[in-house]
C-alpha positions as CSV (number, residue, x, y, z in Angstrom):
1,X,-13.5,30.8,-1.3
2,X,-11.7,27.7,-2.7
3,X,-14.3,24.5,-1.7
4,X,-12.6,21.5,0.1
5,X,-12.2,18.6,-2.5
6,X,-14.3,15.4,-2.0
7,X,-12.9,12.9,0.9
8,X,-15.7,10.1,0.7
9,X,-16.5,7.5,-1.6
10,X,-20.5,6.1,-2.2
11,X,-20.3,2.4,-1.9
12,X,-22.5,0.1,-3.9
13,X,-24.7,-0.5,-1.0
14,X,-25.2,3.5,-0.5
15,X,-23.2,3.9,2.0
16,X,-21.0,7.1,2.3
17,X,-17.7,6.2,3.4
18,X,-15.0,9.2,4.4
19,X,-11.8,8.4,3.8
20,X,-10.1,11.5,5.9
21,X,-12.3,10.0,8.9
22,X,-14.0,6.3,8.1
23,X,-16.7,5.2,11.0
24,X,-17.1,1.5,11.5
25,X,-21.2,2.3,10.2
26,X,-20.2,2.8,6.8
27,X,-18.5,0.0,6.7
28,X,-20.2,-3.5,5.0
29,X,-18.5,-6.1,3.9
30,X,-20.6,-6.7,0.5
31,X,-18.6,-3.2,-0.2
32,X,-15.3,-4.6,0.7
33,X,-15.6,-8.2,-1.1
34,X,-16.9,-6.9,-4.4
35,X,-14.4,-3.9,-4.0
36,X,-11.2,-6.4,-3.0
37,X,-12.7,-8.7,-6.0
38,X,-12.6,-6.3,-8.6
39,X,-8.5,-5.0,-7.5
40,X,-5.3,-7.0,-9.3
41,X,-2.9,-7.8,-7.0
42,X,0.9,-7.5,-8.8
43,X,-0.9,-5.0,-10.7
44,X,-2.2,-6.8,-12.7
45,X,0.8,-8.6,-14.0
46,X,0.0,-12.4,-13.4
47,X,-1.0,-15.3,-15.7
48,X,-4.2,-15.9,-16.8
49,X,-7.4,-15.0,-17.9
50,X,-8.3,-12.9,-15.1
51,X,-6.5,-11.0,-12.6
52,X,-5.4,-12.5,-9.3
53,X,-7.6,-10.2,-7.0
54,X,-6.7,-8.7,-3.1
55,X,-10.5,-10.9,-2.1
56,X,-8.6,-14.2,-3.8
57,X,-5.5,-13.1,-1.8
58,X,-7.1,-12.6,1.5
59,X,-8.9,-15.8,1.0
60,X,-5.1,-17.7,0.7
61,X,-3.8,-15.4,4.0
62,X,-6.4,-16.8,6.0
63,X,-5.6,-20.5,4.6
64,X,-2.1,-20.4,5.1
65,X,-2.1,-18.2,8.8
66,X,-4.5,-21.4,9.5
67,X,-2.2,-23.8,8.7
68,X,1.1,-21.9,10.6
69,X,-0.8,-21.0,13.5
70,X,-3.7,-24.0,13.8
71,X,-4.6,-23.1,17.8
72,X,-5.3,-19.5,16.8
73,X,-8.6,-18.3,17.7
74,X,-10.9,-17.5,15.3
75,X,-11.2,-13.6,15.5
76,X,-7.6,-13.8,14.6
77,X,-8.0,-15.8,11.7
78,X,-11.1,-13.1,11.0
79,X,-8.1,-10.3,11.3
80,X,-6.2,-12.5,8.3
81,X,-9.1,-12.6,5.9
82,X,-9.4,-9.0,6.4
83,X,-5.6,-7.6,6.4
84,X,-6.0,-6.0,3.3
85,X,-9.6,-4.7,3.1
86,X,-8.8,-1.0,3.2
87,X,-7.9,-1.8,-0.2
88,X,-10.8,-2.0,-1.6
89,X,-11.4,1.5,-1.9
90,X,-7.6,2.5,-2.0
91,X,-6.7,0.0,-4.5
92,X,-3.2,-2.5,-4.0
93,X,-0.3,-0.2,-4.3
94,X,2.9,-2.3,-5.4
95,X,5.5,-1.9,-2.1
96,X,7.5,0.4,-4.6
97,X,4.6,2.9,-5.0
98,X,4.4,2.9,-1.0
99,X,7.7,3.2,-0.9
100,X,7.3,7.0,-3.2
101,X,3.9,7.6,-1.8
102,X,5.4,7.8,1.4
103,X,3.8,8.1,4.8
104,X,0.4,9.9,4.2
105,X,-0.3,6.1,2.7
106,X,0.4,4.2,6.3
107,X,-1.9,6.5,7.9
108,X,-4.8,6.6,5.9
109,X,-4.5,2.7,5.7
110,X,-4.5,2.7,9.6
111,X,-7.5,4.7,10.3
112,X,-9.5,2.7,7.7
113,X,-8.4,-0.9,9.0
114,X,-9.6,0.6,12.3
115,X,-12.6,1.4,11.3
116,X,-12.9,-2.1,10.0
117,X,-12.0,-3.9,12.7
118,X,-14.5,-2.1,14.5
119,X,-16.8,-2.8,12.5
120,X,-16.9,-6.5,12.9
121,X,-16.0,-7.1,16.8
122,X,-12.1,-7.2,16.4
123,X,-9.9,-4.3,18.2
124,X,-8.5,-1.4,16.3
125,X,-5.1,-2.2,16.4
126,X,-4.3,-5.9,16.5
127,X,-1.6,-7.5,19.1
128,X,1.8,-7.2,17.5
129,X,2.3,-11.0,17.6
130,X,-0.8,-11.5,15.9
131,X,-0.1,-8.8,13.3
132,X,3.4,-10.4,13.1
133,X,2.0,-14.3,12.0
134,X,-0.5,-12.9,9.4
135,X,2.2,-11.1,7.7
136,X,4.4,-14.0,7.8
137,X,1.5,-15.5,6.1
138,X,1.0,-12.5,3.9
139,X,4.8,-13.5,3.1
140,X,4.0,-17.2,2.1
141,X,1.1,-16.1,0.1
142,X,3.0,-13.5,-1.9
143,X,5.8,-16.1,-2.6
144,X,3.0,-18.9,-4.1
145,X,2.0,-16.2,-6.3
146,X,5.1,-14.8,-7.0
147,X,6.2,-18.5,-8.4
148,X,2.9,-19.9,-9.8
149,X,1.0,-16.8,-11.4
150,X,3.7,-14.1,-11.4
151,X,6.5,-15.1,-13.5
152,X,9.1,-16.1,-10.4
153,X,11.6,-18.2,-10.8
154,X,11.7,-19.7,-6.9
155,X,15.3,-18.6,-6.1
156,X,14.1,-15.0,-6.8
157,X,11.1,-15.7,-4.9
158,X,13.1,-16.8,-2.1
159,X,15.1,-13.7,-2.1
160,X,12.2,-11.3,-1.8
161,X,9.9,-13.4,0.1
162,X,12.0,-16.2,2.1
163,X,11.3,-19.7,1.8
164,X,8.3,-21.1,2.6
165,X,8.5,-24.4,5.1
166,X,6.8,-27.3,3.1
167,X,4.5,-28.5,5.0
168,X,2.7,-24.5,4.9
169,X,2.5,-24.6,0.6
170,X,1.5,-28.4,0.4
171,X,-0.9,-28.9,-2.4
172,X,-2.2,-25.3,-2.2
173,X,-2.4,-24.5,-5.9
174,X,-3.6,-20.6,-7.0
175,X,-6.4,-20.7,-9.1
176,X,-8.0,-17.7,-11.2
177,X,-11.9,-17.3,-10.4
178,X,-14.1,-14.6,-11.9
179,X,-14.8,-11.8,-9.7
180,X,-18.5,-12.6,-8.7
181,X,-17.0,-15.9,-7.7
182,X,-14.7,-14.5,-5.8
183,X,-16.5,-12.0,-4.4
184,X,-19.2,-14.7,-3.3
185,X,-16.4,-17.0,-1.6
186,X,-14.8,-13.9,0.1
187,X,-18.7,-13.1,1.8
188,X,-19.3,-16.5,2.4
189,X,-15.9,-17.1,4.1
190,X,-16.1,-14.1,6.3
191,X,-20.2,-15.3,7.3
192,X,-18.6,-18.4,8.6
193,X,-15.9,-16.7,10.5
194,X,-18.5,-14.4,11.9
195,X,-20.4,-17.2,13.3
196,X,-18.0,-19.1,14.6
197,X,-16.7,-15.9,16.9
198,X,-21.0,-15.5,17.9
């Protein structure tokens, strides 16, 4: 009798979470900053002395879907900080690995952004407006890096990512952090948000 592999990851805080089937109580979000604090975004491939991490991205996504939609409530701008937390036990996959990876990757990042959501009082599938500003924010985001840590010159950037209006990038400069740092900003960000929605 061949025995079913492993679905579930132990977290740092204990926590058991199942991947194949992720409930909103295994969910904390120490787990999913010092996870999303630890994971490279361009895989790695960006200037500096450490790597630009998905909690440092989330933390610009929530800046910049602020700043293009500034009358958005703030469980929406919750929904930006967290867009990419599955990642932080799936990892960043570049859009070309998704691409090969295929569909098994959509679905297993859908059931565990539910189960996030959940978890912190937003609903399991976001409207599609709303899920349609934070990735034109996503968009802008990936552009700054793309020209500032990435290597980008900003006509290729533009190609890939479309222009970003001016008045969205102004003065918002990309700065490299150590993890912990990071990881402390991203909790400390989402506390705030969390209060604010009380």
């Amino acid at each position: 009798m061949t025995q079913k592999p492993r679905a579930w990851q132990r977290m740092l805080s204990g926590r058991r979470l199942d991947l194949l089937d992720p409930t909103p109580v295994d969910i904390e979000i120490e787990d999913i900053a010092h996870g999303l604090a630890f994971v490279a975004r361009w895989n790695g491939q960006t200037l500096g002395e450490f790597a630009y991490s998905v909690a440092e991205h989330s933390l610009l996504v929530e800046e910049i879907y602020a700043r293009m939609v500034p009358a958005a409530p703030v469980k929406w701008r919750l929904a930006a900080l967290l867009h990419d937390a599955p990642e932080y036990v799936i990892g960043d996959m570049i859009s070309p690995v998704k691409a090969a990876v295929g569909p098994d990757y959509g679905a297993l990042d859908d059931r565990l952004t539910a189960a996030i959501h959940i978890r912190f009082g937003l609903p399991a599938q976001l409207p599609k407006t709303v899920k349609a500003a934070i990735k034109r924010a996503d968009k802008v985001s990936a552009w700054l890096e793309a020209v500032q840590l990435a290597g980008f010159a900003e006509a290729e950037a533009n190609k890939f990512f479309g222009r970003p209006k001016p008045e969205i990038v102004h003065e918002l400069s990309l700065h490299l952090r150590p993890p912990v740092e990071v990881r402390n900003a991203f909790t400390a960000r989402h506390a705030t948000l969390m209060e604010q929605m009380a």
